[in-house]
SEVEX-946809 format. One line per 5 residues: number of its first residue (from 1); for each residue x, z, y of N, C-alpha, C. Coordinates in steps of 0.02 Angstrom, whole numbers, plus 50000, padded with zeros to 5 digits. Layout:
BEGIN
NUM	X/Z/Y/X/Z/Y/X/Z/Y; ...;
***
This chain:
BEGIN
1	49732/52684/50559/49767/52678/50495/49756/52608/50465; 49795/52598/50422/49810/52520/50407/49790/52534/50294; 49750/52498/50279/49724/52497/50198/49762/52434/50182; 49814/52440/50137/49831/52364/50090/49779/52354/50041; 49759/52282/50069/49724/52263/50014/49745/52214/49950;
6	49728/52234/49884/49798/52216/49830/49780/52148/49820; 49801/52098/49805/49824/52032/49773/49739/52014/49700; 49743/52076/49680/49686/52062/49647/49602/52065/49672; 49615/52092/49736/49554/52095/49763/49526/52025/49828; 49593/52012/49844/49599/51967/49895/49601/51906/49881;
11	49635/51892/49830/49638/51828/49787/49711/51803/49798; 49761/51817/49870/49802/51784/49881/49865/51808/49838; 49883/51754/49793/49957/51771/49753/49991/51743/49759; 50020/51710/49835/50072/51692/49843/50154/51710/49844; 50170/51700/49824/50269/51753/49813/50313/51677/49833;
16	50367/51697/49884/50421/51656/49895/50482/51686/49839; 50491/51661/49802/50517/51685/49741/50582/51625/49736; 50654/51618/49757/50699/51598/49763/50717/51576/49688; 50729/51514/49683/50766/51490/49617/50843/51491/49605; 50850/51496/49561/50922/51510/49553/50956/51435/49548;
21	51001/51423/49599/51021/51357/49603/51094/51356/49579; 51127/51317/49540/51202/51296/49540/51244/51303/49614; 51294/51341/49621/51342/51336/49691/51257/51328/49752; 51234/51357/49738/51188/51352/49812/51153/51422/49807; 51177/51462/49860/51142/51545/49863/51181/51541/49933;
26	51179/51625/49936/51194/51656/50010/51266/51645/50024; 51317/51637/49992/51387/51627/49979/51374/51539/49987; 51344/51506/50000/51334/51435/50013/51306/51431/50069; 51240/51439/50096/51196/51422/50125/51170/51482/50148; 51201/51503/50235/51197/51567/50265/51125/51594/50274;
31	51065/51549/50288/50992/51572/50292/50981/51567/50207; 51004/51579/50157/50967/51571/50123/50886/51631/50097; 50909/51691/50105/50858/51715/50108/50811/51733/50182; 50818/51704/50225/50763/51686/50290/50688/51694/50283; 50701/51667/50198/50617/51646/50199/50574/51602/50227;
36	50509/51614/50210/50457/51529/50238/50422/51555/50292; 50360/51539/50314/50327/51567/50364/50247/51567/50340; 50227/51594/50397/50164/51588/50389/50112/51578/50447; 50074/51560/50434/50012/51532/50479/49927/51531/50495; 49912/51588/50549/49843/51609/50547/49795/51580/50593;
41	49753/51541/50569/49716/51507/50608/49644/51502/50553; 49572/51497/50633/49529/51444/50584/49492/51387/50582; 49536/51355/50526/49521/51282/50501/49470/51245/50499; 49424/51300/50480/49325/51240/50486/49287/51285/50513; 49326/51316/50566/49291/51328/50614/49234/51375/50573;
46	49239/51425/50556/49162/51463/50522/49187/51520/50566; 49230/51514/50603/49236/51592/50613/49279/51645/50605; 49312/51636/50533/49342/51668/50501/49413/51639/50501; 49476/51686/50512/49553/51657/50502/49577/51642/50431; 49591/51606/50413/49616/51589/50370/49693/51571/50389;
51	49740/51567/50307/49785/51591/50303/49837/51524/50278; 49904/51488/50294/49937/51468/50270/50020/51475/50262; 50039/51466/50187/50115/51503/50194/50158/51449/50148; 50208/51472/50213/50270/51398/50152/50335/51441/50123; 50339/51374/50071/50408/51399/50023/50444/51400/50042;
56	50506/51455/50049/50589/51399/50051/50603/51414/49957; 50574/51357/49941/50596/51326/49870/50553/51278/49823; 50560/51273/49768/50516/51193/49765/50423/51208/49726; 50406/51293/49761/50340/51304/49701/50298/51272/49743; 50296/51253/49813/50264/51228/49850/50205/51280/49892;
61	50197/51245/49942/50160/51285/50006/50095/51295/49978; 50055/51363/49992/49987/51379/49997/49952/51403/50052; 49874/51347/50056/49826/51365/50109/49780/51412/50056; 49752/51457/50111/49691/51503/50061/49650/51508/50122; 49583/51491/50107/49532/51486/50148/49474/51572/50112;
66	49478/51594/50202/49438/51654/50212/49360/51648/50179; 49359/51678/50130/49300/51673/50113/49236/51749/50144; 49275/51777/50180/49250/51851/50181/49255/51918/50167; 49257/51964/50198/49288/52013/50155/49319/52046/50126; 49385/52010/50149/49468/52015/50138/49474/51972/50072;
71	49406/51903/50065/49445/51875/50009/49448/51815/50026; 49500/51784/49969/49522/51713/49989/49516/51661/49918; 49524/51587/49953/49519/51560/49893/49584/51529/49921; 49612/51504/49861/49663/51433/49853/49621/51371/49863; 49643/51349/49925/49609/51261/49927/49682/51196/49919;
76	49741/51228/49921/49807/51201/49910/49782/51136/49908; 49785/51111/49846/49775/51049/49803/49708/51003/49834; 49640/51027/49835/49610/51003/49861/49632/50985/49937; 49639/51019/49979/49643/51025/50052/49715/50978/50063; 49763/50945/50025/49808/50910/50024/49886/50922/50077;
81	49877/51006/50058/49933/51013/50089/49994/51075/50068; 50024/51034/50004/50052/51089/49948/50130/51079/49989; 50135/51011/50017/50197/50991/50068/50230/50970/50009; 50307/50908/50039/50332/50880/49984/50409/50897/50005; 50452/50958/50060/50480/50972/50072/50498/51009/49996;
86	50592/51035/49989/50623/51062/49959/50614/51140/49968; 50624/51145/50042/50650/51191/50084/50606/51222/50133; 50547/51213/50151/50512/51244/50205/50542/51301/50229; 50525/51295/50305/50529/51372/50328/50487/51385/50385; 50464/51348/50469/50397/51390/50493/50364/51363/50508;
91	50295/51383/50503/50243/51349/50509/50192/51359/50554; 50145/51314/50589/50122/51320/50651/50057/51289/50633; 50004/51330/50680/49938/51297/50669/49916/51259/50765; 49896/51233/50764/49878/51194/50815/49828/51133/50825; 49774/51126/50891/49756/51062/50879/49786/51018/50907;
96	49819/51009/50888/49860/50948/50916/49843/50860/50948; 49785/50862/50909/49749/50774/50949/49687/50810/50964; 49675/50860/51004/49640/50869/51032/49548/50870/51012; 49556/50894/50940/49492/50865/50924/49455/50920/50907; 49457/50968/50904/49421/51037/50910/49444/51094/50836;
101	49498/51039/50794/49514/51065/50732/49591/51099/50746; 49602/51145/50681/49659/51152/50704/49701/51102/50629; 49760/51093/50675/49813/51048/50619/49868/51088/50583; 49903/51104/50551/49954/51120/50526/50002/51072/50532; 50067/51105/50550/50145/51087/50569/50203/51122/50531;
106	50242/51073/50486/50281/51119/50438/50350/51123/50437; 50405/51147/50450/50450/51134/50481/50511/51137/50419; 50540/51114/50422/50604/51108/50358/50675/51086/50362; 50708/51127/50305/50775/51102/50307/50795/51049/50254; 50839/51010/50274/50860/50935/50219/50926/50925/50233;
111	50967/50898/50174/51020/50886/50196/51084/50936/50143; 51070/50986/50153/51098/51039/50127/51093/51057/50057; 51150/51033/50006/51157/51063/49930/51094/51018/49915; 51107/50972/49922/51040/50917/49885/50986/50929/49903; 50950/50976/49986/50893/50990/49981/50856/50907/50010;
116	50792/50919/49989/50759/50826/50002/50689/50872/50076; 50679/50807/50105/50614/50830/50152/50622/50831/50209; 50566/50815/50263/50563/50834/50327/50507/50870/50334; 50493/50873/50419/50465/50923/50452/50395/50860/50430; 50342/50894/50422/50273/50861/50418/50212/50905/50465;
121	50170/50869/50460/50111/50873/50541/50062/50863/50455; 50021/50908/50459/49964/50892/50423/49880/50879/50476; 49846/50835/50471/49789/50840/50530/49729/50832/50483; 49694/50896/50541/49630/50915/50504/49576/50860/50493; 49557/50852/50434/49498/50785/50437/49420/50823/50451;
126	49427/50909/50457/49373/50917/50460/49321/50940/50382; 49269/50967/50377/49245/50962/50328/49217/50914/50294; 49216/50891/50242/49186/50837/50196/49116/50825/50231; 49087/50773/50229/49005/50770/50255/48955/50767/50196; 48999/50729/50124/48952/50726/50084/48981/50734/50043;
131	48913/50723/49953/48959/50710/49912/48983/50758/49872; 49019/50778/49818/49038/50846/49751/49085/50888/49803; 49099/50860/49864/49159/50899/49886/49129/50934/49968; 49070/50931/49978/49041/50937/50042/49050/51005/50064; 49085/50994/50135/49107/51068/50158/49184/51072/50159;
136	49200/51047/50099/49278/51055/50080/49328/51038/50147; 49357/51068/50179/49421/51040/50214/49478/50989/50184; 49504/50940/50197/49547/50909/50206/49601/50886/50249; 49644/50873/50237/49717/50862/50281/49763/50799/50281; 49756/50754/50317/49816/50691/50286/49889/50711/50337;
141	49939/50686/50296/50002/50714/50322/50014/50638/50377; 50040/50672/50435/50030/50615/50485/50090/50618/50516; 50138/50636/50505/50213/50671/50554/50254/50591/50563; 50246/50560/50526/50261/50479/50542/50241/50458/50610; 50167/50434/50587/50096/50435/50636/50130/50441/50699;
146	50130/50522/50703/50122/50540/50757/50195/50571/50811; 50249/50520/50754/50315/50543/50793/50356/50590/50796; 50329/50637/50729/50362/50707/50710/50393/50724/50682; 50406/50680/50642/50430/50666/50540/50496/50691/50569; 50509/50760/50614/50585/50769/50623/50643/50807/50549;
151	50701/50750/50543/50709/50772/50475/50772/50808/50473; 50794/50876/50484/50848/50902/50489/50857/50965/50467; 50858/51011/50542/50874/51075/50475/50828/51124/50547; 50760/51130/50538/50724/51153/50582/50685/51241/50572; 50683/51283/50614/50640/51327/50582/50587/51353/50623;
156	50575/51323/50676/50515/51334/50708/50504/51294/50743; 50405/51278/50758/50396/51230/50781/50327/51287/50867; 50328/51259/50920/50295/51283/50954/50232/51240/50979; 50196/51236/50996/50153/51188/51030/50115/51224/51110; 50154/51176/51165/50106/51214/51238/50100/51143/51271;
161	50068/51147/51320/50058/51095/51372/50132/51112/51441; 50180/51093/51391/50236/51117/51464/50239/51067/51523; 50191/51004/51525/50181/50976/51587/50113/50974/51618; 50082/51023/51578/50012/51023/51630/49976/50959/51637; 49990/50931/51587/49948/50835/51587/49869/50847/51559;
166	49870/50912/51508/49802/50923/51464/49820/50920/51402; 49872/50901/51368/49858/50905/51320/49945/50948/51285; 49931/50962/51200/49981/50978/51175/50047/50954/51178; 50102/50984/51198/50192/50960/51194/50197/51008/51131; 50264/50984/51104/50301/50995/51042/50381/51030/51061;
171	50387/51096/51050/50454/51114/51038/50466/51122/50959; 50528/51099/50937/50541/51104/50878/50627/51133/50896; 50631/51206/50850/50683/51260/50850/50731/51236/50797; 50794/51227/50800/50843/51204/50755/50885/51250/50744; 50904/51262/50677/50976/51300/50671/51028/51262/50657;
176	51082/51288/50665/51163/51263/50670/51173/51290/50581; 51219/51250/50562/51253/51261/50491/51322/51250/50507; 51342/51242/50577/51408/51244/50568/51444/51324/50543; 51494/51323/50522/51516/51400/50517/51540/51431/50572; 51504/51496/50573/51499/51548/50615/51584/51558/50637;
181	51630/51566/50595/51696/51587/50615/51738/51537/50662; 51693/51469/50658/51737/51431/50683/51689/51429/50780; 51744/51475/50833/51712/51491/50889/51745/51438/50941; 51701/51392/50974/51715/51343/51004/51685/51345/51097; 51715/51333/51141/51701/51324/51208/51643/51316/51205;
186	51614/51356/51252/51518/51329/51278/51529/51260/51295; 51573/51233/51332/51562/51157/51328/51530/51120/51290; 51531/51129/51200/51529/51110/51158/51420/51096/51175; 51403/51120/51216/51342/51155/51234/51294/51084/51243; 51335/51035/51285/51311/50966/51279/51331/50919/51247;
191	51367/50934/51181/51392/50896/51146/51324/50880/51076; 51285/50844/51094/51230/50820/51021/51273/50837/50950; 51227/50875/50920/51237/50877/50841/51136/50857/50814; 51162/50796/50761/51067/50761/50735/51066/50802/50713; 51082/50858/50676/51049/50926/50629/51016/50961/50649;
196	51063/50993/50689/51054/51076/50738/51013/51057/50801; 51009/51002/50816/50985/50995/50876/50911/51017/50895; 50917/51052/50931/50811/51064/50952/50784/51013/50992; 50718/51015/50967/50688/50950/51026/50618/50959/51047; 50616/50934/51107/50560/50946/51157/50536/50893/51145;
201	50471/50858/51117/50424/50821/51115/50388/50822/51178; 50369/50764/51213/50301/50748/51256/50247/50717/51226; 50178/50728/51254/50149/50716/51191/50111/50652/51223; 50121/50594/51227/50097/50531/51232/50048/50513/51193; 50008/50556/51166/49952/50518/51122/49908/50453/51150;
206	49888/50511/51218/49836/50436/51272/49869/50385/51280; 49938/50369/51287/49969/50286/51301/50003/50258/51224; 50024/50314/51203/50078/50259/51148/50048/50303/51089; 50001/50330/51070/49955/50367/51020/50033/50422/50965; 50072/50441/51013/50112/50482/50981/50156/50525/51015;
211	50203/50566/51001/50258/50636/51031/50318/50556/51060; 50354/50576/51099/50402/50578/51117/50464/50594/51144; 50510/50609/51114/50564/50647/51109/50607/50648/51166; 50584/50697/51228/50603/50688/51300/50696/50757/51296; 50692/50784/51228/50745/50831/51246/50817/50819/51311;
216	50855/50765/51281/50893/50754/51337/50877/50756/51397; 50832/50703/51414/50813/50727/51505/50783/50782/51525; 50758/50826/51475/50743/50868/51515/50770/50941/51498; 50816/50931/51482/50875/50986/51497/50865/51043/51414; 50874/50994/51384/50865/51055/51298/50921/51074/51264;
221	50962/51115/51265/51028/51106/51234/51013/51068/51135; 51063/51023/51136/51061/51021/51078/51121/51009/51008; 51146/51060/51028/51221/51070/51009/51238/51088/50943; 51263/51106/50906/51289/51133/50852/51298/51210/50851; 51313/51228/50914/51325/51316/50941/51234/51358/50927;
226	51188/51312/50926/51138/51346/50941/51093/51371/50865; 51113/51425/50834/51089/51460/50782/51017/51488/50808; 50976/51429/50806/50905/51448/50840/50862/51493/50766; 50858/51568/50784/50804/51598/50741/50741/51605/50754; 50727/51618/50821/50674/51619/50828/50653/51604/50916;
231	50585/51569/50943/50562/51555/51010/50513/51585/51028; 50488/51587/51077/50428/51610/51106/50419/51565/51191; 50354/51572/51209/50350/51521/51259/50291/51583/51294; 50319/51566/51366/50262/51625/51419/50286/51606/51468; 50256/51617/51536/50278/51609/51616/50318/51662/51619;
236	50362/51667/51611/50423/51712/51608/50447/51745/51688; 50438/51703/51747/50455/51698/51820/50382/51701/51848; 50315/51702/51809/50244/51702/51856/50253/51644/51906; 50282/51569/51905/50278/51527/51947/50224/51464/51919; 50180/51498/51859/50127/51455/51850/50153/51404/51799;
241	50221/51408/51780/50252/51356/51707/50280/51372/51674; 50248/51359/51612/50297/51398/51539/50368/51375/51542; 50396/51440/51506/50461/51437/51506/50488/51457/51421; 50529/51452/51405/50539/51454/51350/50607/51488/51319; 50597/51553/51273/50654/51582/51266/50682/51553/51184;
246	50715/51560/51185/50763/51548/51102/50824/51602/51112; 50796/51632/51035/50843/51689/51009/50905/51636/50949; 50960/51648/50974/51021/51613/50934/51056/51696/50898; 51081/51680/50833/51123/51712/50796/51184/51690/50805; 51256/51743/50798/51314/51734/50802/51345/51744/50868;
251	51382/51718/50878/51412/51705/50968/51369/51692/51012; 51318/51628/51013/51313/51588/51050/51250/51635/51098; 51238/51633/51151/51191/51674/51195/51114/51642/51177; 51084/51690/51189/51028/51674/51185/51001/51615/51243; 50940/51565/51253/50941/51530/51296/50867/51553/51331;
256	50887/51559/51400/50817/51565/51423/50795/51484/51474; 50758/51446/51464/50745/51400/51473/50681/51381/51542; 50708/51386/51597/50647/51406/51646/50623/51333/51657; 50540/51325/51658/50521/51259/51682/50515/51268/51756; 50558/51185/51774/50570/51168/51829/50497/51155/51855;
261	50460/51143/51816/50383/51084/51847/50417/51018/51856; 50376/50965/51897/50388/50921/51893/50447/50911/51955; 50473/50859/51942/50529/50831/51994/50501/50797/52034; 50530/50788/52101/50486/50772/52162/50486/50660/52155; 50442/50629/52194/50460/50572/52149/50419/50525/52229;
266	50433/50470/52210/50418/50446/52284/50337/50410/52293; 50317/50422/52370/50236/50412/52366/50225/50360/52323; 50158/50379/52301/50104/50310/52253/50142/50305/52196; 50194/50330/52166/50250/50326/52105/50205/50383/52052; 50162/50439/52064/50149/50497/52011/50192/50529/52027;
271	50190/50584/51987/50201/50670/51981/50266/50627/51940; 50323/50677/51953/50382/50660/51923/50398/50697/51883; 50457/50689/51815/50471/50725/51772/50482/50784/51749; 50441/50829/51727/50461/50900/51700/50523/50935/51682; 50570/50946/51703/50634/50987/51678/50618/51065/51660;
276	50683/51067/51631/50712/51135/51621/50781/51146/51639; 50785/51215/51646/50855/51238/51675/50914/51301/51611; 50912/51283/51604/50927/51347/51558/50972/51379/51598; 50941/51448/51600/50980/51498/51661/50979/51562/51633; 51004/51596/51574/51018/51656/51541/51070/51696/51574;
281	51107/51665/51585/51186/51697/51602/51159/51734/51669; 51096/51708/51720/51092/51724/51784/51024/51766/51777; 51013/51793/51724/50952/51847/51736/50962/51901/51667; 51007/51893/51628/51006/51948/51581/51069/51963/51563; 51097/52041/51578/51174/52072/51562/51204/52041/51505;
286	51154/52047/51437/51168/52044/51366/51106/52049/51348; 51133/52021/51250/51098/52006/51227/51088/52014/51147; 51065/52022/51086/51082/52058/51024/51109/52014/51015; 51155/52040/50938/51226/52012/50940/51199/51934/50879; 51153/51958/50830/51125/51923/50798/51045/51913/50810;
291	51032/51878/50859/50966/51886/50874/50936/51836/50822; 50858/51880/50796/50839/51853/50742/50752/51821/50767; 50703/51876/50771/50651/51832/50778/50640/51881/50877; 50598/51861/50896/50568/51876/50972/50492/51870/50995; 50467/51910/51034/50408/51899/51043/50421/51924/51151;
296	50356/51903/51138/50368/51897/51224/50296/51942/51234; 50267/51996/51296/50215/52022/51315/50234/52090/51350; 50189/52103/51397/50183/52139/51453/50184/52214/51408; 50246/52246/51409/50224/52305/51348/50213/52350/51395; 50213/52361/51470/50229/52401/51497/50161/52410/51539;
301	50156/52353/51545/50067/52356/51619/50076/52341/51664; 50157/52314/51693/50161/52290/51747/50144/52244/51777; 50112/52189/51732/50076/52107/51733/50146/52056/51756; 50211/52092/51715/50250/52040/51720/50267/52060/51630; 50280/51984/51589/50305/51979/51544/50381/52002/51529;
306	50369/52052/51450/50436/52058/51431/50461/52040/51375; 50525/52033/51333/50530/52011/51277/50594/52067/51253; 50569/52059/51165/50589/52105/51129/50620/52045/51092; 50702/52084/51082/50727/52034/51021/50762/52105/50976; 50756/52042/50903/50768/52105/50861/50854/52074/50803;
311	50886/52121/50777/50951/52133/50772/50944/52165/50720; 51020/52209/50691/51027/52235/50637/51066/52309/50605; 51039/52349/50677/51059/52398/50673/51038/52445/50634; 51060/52484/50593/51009/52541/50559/51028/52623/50594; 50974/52662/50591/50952/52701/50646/50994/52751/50603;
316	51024/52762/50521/51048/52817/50484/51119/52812/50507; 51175/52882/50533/51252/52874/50561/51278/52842/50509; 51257/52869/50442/51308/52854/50392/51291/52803/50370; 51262/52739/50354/51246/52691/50364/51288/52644/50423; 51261/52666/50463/51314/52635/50523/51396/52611/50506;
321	51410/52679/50481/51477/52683/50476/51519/52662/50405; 51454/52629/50374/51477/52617/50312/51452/52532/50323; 51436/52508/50398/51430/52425/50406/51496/52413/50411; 51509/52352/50390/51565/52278/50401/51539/52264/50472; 51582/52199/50494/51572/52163/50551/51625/52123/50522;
326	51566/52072/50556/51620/51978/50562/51658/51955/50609; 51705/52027/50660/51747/51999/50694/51760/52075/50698; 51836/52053/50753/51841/52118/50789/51848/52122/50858; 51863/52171/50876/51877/52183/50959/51903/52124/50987; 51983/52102/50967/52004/52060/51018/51986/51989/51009;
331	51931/51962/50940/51902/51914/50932/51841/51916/50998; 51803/51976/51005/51754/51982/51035/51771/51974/51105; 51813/51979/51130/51847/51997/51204/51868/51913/51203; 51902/51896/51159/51917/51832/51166/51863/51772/51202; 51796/51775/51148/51733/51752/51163/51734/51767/51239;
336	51725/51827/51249/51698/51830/51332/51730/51815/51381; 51802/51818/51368/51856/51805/51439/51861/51729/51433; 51872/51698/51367/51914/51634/51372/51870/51590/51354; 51794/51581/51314/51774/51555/51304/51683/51559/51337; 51684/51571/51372/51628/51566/51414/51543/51615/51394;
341	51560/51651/51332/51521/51671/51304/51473/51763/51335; 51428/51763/51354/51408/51840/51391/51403/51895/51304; 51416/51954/51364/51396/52021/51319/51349/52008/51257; 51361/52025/51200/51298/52040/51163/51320/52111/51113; 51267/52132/51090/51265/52223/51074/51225/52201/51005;
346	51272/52248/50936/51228/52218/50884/51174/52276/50883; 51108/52269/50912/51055/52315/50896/50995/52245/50936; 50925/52291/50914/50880/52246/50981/50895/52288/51020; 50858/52212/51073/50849/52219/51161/50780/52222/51166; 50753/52270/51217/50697/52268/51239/50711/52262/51317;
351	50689/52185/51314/50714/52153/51410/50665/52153/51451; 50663/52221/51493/50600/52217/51526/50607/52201/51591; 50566/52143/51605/50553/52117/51670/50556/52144/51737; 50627/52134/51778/50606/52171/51849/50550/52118/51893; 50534/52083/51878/50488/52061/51924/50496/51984/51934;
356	50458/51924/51958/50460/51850/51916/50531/51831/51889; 50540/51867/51825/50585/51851/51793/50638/51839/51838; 50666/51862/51878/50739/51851/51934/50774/51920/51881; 50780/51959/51847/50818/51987/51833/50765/52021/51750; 50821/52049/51690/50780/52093/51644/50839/52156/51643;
361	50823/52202/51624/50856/52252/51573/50828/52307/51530; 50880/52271/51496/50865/52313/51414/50854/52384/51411; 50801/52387/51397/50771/52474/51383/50772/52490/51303; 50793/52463/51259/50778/52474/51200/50805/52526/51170; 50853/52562/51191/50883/52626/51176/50832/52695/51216;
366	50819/52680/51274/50794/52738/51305/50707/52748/51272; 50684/52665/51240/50604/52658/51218/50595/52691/51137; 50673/52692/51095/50675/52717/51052/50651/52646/50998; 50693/52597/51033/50675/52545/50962/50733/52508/50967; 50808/52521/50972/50875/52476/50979/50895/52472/50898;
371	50860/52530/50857/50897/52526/50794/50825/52505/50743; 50830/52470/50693/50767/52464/50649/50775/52406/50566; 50842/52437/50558/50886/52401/50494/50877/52329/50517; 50890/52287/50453/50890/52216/50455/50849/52181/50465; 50822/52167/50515/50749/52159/50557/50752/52077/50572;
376	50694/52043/50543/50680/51991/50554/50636/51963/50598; 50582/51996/50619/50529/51976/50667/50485/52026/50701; 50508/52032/50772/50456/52097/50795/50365/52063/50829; 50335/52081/50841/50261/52073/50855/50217/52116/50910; 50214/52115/50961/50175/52153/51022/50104/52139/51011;
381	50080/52194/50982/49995/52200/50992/49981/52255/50996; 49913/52265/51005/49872/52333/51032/49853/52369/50956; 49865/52375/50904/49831/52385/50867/49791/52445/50837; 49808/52503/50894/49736/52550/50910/49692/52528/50966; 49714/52511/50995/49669/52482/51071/49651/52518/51096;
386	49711/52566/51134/49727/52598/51171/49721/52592/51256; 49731/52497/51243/49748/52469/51299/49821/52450/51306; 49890/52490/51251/49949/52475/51248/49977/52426/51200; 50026/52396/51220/50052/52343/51162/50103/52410/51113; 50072/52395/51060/50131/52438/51013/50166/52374/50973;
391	50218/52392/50929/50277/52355/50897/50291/52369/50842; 50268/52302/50811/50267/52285/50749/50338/52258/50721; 50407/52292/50680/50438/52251/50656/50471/52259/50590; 50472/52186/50577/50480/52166/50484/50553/52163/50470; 50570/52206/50437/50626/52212/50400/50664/52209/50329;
396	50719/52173/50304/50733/52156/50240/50787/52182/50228;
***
């Protein structure tokens, strides 16, 4: 059984609490209620997780450091990382220069109805050594620095070693603001949009002390089509290299992104460049129609990874039958015959692995989780410890 613990006992009073803007709401700006994210990691290292969460609006981001006990303090202000974004939305903990701390990574939208800000890298300085403030954590914002300062319209950021060099790479998840009604050829698929575009960072710290932005060569779509909600990263195929899924909303298919490893390269030259392939169309029937957030893990015991994406079906008939839809039949048929686009089903998918990822199918109707209302983010953990992954998902 699960005890909420209240706001007055815990200390944490954070609320994403939406301002009421002139001509800027949900009738403007399609994510507007998406929301910010949040981020569990620990920071000075005592042991204990501590907690950080961002705005989408201008009250600004809060860190609360675990004091014990289910309580927390506000170090915001001190700890120097309230963020100077409009718009936040996800946030990532990581050590990123390798120094035994973890950093915070904040990801944001700009651009849109006057919003101001980019994506910022906060890095841990560690605890104070001396002095009225000794102990205290601090943070200087380094996303300049360190090649990150990506400024567009982003909502998730990942951090793995996708070349096996040793140290941290950078995926950063983009959404599209083009409008949904307007349905354009997958072609459009390698056509660059600076907004929407996602990008694969390499992380060059040891030669040029910063990320570098390898997306094009190594195979990242970065298009305008790609309504990126949510990623996840796992050996998807068991061939020993992360691979990387992205859940897209609207038309556009979800992308499953297999790492190539390195490219073959000629003697005494080094290990050659890391690709990706994006190969969805050739291992999964379909896909939810609005895929929102995803998690990836073995729910089954087979020791091959599966992934759950989640959608917006609600499980009541009359409900059902009292939804809208943003197209119809021969719009939908259109998509698939003439414009290059695969199956998608508005409910989740639960895509379970036939074996190194060469094929999935969706069990989510027969597992009893295809319907679960307006569902934003599902979560695979054990949380009787059973030994089974059970499923966690958040709905608005």
């Amino acid at each position: 059984m699960f005890t909420e613990v209240a706001s007055s006992s815990s200390g944490i009073h954070f609320t994403n609490t939406l301002e009421k803007h002139k001509a800027f709401g949900i009738l403007y700006y399609l994510y507007y209620y998406n929301g910010g994210g949040v981020a569990v990691g620990d920071i000075n290292n005592d042991g204990l997780p501590d907690i950080y969460f961002t705005a989408s609006n201008k009250s600004g981001n809060k860190l609360y450091i675990n004091k014990g006990d289910f309580e927390f303090e506000d170090i915001t202000e001190k700890a120097g990382v309230a963020g100077g974004a409009d718009w936040c939305t996800g946030a990532t903990m990581a050590d990123i220069n390798g120094d035994g701390l973890l950093d915070i990574y904040v990801c944001a939208v700009q651009g849109e109805h006057g919003l101001q800000g980019r994506n910022e890298l906060y890095i841990n300085n560690g605890p104070s050594p001396s002095g009225e403030g000794r102990g205290e954590v601090t943070f200087t914002e380094s996303a300049e620095k360190y090649g990150l300062a990506l400024s567009a319209w982003s909502t998730q950021a990942v951090f793995f070693d996708y070349d096996h060099d040793g140290d941290l790479d950078c995926f950063v998840l983009n959404q599209s603001h083009h409008p949904n009604e307007n349905i354009t050829d997958t072609a459009k698929r390698r056509k660059p949009d600076v907004n929407a575009a996602s990008h694969l960072y390499r992380n060059d710290m040891s030669t040029t002390g910063k990320f570098t932005d390898v997306s094009a060569q190594s195979g990242i779509y970065q298009s305008s089509l790609g309504y990126g909600l949510g990623v996840s990263v796992a050996d998807l195929n068991n061939d020993g290299w992360e691979d990387i899924y992205v859940g897209n909303d609207f038309h556009e298919n979800d992308y499953y992104y297999i790492n190539n490893g390195p490219s073959p390269s000629p003697p005494g030259e080094g290990r050659g460049e890391v690709t990706f392939t994006e190969s969805s169309a050739k291992h999964f029937g379909h896909y939810s129609r609005f895929s929102m957030g995803n998690d990836i893990a073995d729910y089954n015991n087979d020791g091959q990874p599966d992934i759950v994406t989640v959608d917006m079906l609600p499980p009541a008939e009359k409900t059902v039958k009292t939804y809208g839809s943003d197209e119809n039949f021969d719009i939908y048929t259109f998509k698939i015959l003439h414009n290059g686009f695969q199956n998608q089903v508005s409910r989740n998918c639960l895509q379970t692995n036939n074996g190194s990822g060469s094929s999935f199918s969706d069990m989510a109707l027969m597992a009893g989780v295809s319907a679960t209302d307006w569902s934003w983010c599902p979560l695979f953990a054990d949380f009787d410890n059973d030994g089974n992954k059970d499923l966690f998902i958040s709905s608005g």
